[in-house]
SESE-827059 format. One line per 3 residues: number of its first residue (from 1); their letters; for each residue x, y, z of C-alpha. Coordinates in steps of 0.25 Angstrom, whole numbers. Example, Ala and Ser with C-alpha at 12.3 -4.5 7.8 and 13.67 -1.06 7.14 Angstrom:
REM SESE-827059
1 = as = 49:-18:31 | 55:-4:29
REM end
This chain:
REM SESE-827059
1 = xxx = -11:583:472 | -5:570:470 | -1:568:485
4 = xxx = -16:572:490 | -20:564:480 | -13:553:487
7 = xxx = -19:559:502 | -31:551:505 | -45:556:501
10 = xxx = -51:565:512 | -67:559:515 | -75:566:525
13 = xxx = -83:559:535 | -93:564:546 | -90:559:560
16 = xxx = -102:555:568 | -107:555:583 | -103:569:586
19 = xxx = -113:578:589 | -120:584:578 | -116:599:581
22 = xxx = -102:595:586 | -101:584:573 | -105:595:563
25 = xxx = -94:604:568 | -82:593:568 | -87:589:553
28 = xxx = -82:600:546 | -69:601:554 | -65:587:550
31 = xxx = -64:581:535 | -60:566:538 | -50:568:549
34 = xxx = -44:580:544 | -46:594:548 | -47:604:537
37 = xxx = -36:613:543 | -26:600:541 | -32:597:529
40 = xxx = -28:611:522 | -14:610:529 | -13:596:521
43 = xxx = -17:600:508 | -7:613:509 | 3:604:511
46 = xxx = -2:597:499 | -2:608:490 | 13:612:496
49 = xxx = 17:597:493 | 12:597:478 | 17:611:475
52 = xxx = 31:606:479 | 30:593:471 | 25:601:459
55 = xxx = 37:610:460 | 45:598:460 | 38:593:450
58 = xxx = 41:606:440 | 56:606:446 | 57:591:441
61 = xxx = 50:594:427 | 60:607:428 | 73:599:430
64 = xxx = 67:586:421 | 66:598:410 | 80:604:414
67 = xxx = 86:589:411 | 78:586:400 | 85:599:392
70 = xxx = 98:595:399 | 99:580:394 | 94:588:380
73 = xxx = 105:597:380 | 115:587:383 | 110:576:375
76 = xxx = 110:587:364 | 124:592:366 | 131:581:372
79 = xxx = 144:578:363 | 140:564:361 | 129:558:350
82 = xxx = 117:553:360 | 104:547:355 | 93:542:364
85 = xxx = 89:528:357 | 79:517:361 | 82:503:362
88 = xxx = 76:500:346 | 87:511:342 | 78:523:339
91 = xxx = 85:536:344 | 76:544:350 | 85:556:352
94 = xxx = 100:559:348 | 111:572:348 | 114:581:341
97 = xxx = 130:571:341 | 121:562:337 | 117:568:325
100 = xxx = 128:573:320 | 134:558:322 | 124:552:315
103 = xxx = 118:560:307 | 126:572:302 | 117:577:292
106 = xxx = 104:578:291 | 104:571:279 | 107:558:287
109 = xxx = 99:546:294 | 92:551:304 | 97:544:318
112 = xxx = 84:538:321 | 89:525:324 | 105:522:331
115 = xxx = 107:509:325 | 104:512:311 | 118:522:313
118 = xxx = 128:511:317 | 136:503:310 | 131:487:306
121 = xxx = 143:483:311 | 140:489:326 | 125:489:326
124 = xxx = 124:477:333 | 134:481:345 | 126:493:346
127 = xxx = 113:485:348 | 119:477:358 | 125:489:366
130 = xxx = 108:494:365 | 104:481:370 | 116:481:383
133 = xxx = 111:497:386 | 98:492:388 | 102:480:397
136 = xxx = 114:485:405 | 110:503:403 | 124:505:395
139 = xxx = 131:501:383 | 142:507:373 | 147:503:360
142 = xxx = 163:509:355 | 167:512:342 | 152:510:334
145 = xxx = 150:514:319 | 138:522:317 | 135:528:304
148 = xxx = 135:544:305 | 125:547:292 | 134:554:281
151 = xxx = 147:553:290 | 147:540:288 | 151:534:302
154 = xxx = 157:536:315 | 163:526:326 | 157:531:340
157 = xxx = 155:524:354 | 139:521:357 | 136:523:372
160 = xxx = 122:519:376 | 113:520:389 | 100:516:391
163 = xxx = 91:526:398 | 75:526:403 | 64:526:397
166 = xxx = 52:524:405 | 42:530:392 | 46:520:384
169 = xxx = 49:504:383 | 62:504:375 | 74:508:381
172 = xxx = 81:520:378 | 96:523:377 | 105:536:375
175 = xxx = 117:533:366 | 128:541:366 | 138:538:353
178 = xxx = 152:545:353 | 159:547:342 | 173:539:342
181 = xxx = 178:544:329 | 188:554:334 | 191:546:347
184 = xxx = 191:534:339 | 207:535:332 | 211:540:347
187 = xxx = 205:525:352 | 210:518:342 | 224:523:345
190 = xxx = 223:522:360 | 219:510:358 | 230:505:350
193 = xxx = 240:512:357 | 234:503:369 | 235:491:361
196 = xxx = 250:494:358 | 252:497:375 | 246:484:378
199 = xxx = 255:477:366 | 266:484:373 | 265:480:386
202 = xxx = 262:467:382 | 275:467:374 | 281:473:386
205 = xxx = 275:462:394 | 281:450:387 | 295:458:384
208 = xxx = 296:460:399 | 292:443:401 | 301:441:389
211 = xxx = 311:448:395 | 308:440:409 | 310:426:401
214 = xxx = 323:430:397 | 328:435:409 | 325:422:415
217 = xxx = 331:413:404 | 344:420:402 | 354:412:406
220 = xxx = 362:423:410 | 358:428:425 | 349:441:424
223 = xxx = 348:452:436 | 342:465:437 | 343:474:445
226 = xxx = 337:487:452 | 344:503:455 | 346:494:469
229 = xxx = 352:484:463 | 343:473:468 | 341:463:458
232 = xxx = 326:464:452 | 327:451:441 | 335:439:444
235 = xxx = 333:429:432 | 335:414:434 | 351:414:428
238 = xxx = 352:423:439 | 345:414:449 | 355:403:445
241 = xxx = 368:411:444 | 367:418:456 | 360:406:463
244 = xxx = 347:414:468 | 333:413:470 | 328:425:461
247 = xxx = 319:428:475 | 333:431:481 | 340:438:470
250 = xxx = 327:450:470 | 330:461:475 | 345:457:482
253 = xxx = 357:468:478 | 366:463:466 | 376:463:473
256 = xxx = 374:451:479 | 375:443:467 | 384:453:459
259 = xxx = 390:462:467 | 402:467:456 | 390:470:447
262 = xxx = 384:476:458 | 396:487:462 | 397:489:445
265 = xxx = 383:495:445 | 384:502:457 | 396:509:450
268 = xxx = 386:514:438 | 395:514:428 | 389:502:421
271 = xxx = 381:507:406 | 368:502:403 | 373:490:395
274 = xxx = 386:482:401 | 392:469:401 | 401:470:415
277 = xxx = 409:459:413 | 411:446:424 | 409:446:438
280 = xxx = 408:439:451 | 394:435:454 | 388:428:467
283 = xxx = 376:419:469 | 368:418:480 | 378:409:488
286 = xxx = 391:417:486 | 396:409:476 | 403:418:465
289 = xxx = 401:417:450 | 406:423:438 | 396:431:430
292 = xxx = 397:440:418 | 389:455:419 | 381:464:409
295 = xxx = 371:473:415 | 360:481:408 | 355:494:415
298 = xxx = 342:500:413 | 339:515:419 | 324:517:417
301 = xxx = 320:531:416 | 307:530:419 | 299:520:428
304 = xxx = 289:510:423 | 279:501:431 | 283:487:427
307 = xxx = 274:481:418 | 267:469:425 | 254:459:422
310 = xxx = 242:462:430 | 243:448:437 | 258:447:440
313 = xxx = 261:443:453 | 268:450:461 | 277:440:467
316 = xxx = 280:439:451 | 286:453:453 | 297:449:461
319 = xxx = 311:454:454 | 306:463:444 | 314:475:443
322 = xxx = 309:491:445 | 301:499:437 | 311:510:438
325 = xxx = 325:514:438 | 338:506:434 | 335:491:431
328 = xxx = 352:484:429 | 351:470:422 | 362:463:424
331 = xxx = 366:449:416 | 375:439:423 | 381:429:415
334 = xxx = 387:417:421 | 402:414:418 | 402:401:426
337 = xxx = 402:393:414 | 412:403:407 | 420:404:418
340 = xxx = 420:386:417 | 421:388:402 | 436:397:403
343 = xxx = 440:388:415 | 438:376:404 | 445:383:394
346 = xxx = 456:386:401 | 457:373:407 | 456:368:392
349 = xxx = 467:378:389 | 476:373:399 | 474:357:394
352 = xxx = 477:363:381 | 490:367:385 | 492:356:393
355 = xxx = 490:347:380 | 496:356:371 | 510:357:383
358 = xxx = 507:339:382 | 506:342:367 | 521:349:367
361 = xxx = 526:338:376 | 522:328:367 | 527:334:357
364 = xxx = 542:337:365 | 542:323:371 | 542:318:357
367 = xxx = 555:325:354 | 561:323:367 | 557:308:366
370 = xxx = 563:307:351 | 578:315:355 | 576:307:368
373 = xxx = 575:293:363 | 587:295:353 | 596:297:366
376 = xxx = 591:286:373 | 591:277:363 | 607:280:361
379 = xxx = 607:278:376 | 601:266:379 | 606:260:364
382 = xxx = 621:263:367 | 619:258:384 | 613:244:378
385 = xxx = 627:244:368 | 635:249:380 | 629:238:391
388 = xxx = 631:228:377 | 647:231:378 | 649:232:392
391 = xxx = 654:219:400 | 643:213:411 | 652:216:420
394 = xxx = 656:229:417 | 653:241:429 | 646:250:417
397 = xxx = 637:242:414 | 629:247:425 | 629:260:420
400 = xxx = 626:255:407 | 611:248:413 | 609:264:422
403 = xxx = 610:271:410 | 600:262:403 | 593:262:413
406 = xxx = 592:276:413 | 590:277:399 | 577:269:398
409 = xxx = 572:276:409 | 574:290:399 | 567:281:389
412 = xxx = 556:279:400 | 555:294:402 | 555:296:386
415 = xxx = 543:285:385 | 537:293:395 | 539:308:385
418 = xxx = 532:300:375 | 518:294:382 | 516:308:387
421 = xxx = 521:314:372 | 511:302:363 | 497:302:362
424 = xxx = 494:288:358 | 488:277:365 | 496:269:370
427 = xxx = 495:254:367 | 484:249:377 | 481:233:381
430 = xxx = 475:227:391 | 484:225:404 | 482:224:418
433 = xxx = 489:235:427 | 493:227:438 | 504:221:428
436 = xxx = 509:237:425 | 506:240:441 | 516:228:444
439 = xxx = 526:232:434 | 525:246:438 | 529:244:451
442 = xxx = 540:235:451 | 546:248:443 | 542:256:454
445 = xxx = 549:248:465 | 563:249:460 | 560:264:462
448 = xxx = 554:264:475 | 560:272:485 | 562:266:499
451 = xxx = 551:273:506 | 540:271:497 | 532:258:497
454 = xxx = 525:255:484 | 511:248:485 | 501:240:474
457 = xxx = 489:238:475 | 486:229:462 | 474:219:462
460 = xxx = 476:206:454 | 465:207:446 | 462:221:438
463 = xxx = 454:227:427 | 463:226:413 | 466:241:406
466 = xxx = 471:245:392 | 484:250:394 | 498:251:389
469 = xxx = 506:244:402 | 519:253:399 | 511:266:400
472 = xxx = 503:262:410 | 517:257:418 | 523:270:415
475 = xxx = 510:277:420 | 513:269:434 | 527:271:434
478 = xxx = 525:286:434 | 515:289:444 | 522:278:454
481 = xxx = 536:287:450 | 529:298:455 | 523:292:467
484 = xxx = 537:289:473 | 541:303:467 | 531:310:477
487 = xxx = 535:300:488 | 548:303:488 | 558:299:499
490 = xxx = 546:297:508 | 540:285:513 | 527:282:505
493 = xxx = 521:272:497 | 515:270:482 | 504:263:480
496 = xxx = 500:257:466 | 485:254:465 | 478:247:454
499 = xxx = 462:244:454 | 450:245:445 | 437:255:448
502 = xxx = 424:259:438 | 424:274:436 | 410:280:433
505 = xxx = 407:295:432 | 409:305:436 | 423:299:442
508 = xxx = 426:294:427 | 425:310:422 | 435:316:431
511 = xxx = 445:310:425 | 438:308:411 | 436:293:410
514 = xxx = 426:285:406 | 417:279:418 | 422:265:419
517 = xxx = 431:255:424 | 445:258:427 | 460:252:432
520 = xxx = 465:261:441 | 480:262:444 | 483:271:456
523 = xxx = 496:277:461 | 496:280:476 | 509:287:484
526 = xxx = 510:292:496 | 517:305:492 | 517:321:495
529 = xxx = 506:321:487 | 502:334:477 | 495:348:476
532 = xxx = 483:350:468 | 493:360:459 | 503:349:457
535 = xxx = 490:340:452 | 487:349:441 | 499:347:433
538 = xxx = 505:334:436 | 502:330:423 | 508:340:417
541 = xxx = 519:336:409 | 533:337:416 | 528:344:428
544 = xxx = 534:338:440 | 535:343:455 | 547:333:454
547 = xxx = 562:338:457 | 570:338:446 | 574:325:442
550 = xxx = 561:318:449 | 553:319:437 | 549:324:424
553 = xxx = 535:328:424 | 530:318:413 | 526:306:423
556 = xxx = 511:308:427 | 509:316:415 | 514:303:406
559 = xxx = 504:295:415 | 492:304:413 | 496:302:398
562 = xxx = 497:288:399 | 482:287:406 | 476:297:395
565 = xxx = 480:285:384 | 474:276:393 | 461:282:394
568 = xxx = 463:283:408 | 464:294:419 | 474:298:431
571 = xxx = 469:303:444 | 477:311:454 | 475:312:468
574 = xxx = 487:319:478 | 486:328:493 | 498:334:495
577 = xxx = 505:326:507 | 496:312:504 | 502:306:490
580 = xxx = 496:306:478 | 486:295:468 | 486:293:453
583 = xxx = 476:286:448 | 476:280:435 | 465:275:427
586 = xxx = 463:264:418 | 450:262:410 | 448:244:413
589 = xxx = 447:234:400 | 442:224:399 | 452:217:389
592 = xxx = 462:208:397 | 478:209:395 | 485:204:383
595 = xxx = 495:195:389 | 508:200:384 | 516:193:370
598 = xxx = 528:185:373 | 541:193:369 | 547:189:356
601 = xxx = 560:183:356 | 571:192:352 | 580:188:344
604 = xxx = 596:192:342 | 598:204:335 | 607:201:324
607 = xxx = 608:210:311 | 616:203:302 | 623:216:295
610 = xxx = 607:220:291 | 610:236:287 | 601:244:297
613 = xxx = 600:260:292 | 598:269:307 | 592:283:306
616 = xxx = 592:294:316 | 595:307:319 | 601:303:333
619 = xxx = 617:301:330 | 617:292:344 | 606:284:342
622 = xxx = 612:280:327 | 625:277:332 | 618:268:343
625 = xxx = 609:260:334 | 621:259:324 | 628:252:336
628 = xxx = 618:244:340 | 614:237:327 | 628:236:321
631 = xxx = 630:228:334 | 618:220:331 | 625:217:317
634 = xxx = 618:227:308 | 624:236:298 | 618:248:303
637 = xxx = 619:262:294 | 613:275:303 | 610:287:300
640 = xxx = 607:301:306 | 600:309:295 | 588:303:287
643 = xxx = 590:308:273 | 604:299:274 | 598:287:278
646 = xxx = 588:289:266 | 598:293:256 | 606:279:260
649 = xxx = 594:270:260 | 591:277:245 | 605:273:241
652 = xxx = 606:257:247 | 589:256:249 | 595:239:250
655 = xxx = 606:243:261 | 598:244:272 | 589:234:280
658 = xxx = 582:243:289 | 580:255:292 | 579:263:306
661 = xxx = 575:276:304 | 571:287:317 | 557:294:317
664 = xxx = 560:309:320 | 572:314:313 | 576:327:310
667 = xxx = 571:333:297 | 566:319:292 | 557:308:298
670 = xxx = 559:292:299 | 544:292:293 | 550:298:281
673 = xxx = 563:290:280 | 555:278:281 | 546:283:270
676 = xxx = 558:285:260 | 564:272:266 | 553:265:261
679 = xxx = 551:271:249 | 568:266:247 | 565:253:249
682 = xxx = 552:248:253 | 556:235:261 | 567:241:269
685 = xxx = 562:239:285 | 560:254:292 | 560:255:308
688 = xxx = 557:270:311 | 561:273:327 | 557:284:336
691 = xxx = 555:287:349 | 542:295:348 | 533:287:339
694 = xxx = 519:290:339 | 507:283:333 | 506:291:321
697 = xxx = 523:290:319 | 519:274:321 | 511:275:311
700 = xxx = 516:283:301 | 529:274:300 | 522:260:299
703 = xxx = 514:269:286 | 528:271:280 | 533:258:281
706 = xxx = 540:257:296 | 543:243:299 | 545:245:314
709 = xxx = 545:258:324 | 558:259:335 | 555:268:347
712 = xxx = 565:275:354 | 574:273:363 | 572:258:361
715 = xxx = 583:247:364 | 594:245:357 | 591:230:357
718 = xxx = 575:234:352 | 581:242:341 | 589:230:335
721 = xxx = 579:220:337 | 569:229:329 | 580:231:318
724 = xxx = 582:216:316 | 566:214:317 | 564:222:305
727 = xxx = 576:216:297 | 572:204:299 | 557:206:296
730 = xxx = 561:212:285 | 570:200:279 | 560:191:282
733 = xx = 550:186:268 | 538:194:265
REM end
């Protein structure tokens, strides 16, 4: 009906000009342009369309119906509290879960209105979540309190969907609330047990970038390494022990840097935890170091994805070692500095034997000197008597000057013992070497040999130094005996140079001097020259490449004595076949020379009978200073044991005018004959004689009341000049 409602209205209409026989007849076949046959045919059509339509029609209301019980049903059964509630909170229809949430006895509020059952302290998250459903079609709220009537409350999730309503201006939602309580323990430990994973891996995080800042500020070169070998980390010691770019070190074989660590773990007979001891290691460039081993092995059971930040870049990546199998650490310890520190302790070992061998020598020289200077004083003392008694003309005179002369140069040699022996400083004033230099060689020339042409090179004006002239001439005496020594009975030359230069570092440390300005005195021959073994140890004391008879040995080591106490240095320079050069340094003054005092006139000895008590424990050298003062005309009583000399001076303190007493005497000392001497008789004059004295022996005799000192082997004339000095100074009024 409702589609031929929407046909046009049929309207008849009479068609004119026909005949009236023919019009008649053709007016009841035709009703406004349609025949009556087609007009039936249209409306059965009709009727076949609206039956269809109206079976759809009831097939519709049918299924509407169907879904309408369906949507009951299951709004009804549905495990889940629903409620269908308007926009002003009003529920208009609600479960049988929902009832028994919120209202479990009949007794309770009925749930009219949703709002009313949810906690204060949510009500106005929910009102928003109504107002966001309505705008956006879907909202949800966790973990609201609603009040449950006589059960108190319950903590559920609110889920809300807006749905149409086209019979009604407020909009209208299903809410479905779900009941947490049960879930609500589960979550809460879930989500603790997450917070504790992500706490972990955050402390897993900064251990592993902890652990990253300590492998690259160890001091001690870090590697690890993979089941390959190929190194995975390379820290920065190991970049600088190994000299190589960490980008070369990945992924190459450890042997290349390590290969006796390598061949130990490819053995497998290394334990988790080892210290393996020194090896031989080699950079980059071949160059082979010392290195100390410990290795740490790690056999993971099981693999695990490392753990990485979401934005680490991967060219970051570069190094890091597998997620799976064997990981070795190894930890290489430099020993360069070790190996420095026990090659400086040796070599401080060695100078402490040296010093402690120079120490013994010392200490020998001292007893050598002191037995030494008795036998050449009897020597010289009884050759001056004898060259005293013997005619000018006599033949043995001449024998008389050789063996004094060949005494004084055993007292030379003695000297010598004793500058290498003492450790004082020698008496130091202003001089110019070209003075010693001059000295020095017209010694040198009576020596020279034919074949050798000596040579100076002496300016006339040089810087001034601080120096004791008799060392410094024995110094150069030395080094020009050794010159001609290593010439030989070849043709050659010496060459004695004398300058001034300014030496600033780092020259000036090499040889441990100050920087500054400096005298140098060189000594130039044109010998065989020496090996870098011979130049270790020529100052060694008593070494000597000499022939027996050629040298002692104490030569260059009494002039490196000699420079110590000077402050200065020597310098050696020698090639085997080209000669040699010692170079001796003199730190300049600027003090000028003390022009030298004009002798004292010596007076005759004449004693006069004076009485003259002698002391010493050698029986020659008594007998010879008994001669010589009773020759002088002094009464002269000597003795060889001390404790006789004190026990006479006890019994005649007035008998004696001096006294002459030894230092070193066996079982007793001079020091402490002096002492009792004085404590006998305070006034009478004491010379105490040695040939070793020291400072300290100085001083401890001028303490005890020494009126003069006598050192050995002196001359005979010396001594009695010294005995009538203090005689006389003694006579003389106070």
């Amino acid at each position: 009906m409702a589609a031929l409602s929407r046909r046009k209205k049929i309207r008849l209409t009479a068609r004119t000009g026909l005949p009236e026989r023919e019009g008649r007849t053709k007016q009841h076949m035709i009703i406004d342009g349609y025949a009556p046959s087609q007009m039936i045919e249209d409306l059965r059509k009709y009727q076949a369309e609206l039956e269809i339509q109206n079976k759809a029609l009831r097939y519709s209301q049918q299924e509407a119906e169907g879904a309408s019980e369906r949507f009951a049903t299951l709004f009804s059964n549905v495990p889940l509290a629903l409620m269908v509630v308007d926009e002003e909170g009003l529920v208009l229809a609600s479960n049988a879960m929902a009832l028994r949430l919120f209202q479990p006895l009949e007794s309770d509020a009925p749930l009219n209105f949703l709002l009313p059952f949810v906690d204060a302290e949510h009500a106005d998250e929910v009102a928003v979540a109504f107002s966001s459903a309505k705008q956006e079609g879907t909202s949800e709220v966790n973990e609201v309190a609603f009040l449950a009537g006589s059960r108190g409350s319950f903590t559920g999730d609110l889920h809300i969907a807006r749905i149409e309503n086209p019979l009604d201006e407020l909009a209208h939602f299903i809410c479905a609330v779900i009941d947490q309580g049960p879930l609500l323990t589960q979550r809460h430990a879930l989500q603790e047990s997450a917070a504790v994973l992500r706490q972990r891996n955050e402390d897993l995080l900064l251990s592993e970038n902890r652990m990253a800042a300590i492998i690259n500020s160890s001091l001690d070169a870090i590697l690890c390494i993979d089941e390959k070998q190929c190194i995975t980390v390379f820290n920065p010691a190991a970049t600088a022990l190994f000299e190589c770019p960490a980008d070369q070190a990945f992924g190459a074989q450890l042997g290349h840097f390590l290969p006796d660590v390598e061949l130990a773990l490819s053995a497998g007979n290394v334990p988790a935890q080892a210290m393996l001891g020194e090896f031989t290691a080699t950079t980059l460039l071949g160059k082979q170091i010392y290195v100390e081993i410990s290795v740490s092995l790690e056999r993971r059971l099981r693999t695990r994805a490392p753990l990485r930040l979401p934005d680490t870049d991967p060219a970051d990546r570069r190094g890091e070692q597998s997620a799976h199998g064997a990981v070795t650490t190894i930890f290489a310890r430099d020993l360069t500095a070790k190996k420095m520190a026990e090659a400086q302790r040796t070599a401080l070992e060695t100078q402490l034997r040296e010093s402690q061998k120079m120490q013994a020598m010392g200490t020998m020289a001292g007893g050598i000197a002191h037995d030494f200077n008795n036998i050449l004083s009897a020597i010289l003392g009884n050759v001056d008597l004898a060259k005293q008694d013997t005619p000018a003309d006599s033949p043995s005179l001449t024998s008389l000057y050789e063996i004094d002369k060949a005494g004084r140069r055993a007292r030379d040699l003695v000297r010598q013992i004793l500058t290498f022996s003492r450790n004082e400083p020698p008496k130091r004033t202003p001089i110019q070497l070209a003075e010693v230099v001059q000295e020095t060689a017209r010694l040198v020339k009576v020596a020279l040999p034919p074949a050798v042409e000596l040579r100076m090179e002496v300016p006339e004006q040089c810087d001034s130094v601080l120096a004791d002239a008799t060392q410094v001439e024995q110094a150069l005496l030395n080094l020009c005996t050794n010159a001609l020594l290593a010439i030989g009975q070849n043709k050659g030359s010496v060459t004695i140079e004398l300058s001034s230069t300014d030496i600033n570092l780092p020259f000036s440390d090499r040889f441990g001097l100050a920087p500054g300005r400096y005298v140098t005195l060189r000594v130039r021959d044109t010998g065989g020259g020496m090996s870098q073994e011979t130049m270790q140890r020529i100052f060694e004391p008593f070494f000597t490449t000499r022939q027996v008879g050629q040298g002692t040995g104490l030569g260059l080591s009494v002039v490196h004595g000699i420079m110590q106490t000077h402050q200065g240095a020597i310098d050696v320079q020698s090639t085997l076949g080209q000669g040699s050069v010692f170079t001796l340094y003199f730190p300049a003054t600027s003090q000028l020379p003390v022009a030298a005092a004009e002798p004292e006139v010596v007076q005759e000895v004449r004693g006069r009978g004076r009485h003259v008590m002698y002391v010493d424990d050698d029986q020659a050298l008594v007998f010879l200073v008994a001669r010589v003062l009773t020759r002088k005309g002094f009464a002269v009583t000597t003795f060889t044991d001390p404790h006789e000399a004190q026990a006479a001076l006890q019994a005649q303190p007035e008998a004696f005018d001096l006294l002459v007493t030894d230092y070193n005497m066996p079982g007793y000392s001079g020091v402490d004959l002096l002492r009792h001497a004085k404590a006998i008789r305070p006034d009478l004059p004491v010379a105490l004689a040695s040939g070793y004295v020291t400072p300290e022996i100085e001083q401890r005799a001028l303490q005890e009341g020494a009126n003069a000192l006598i050192y050995k082997p002196n001359d005979v004339n010396e001594l009695c000049e010294t005995v009538q000095r203090l005689i006389s100074q003694n006579d003389a009024p106070h």
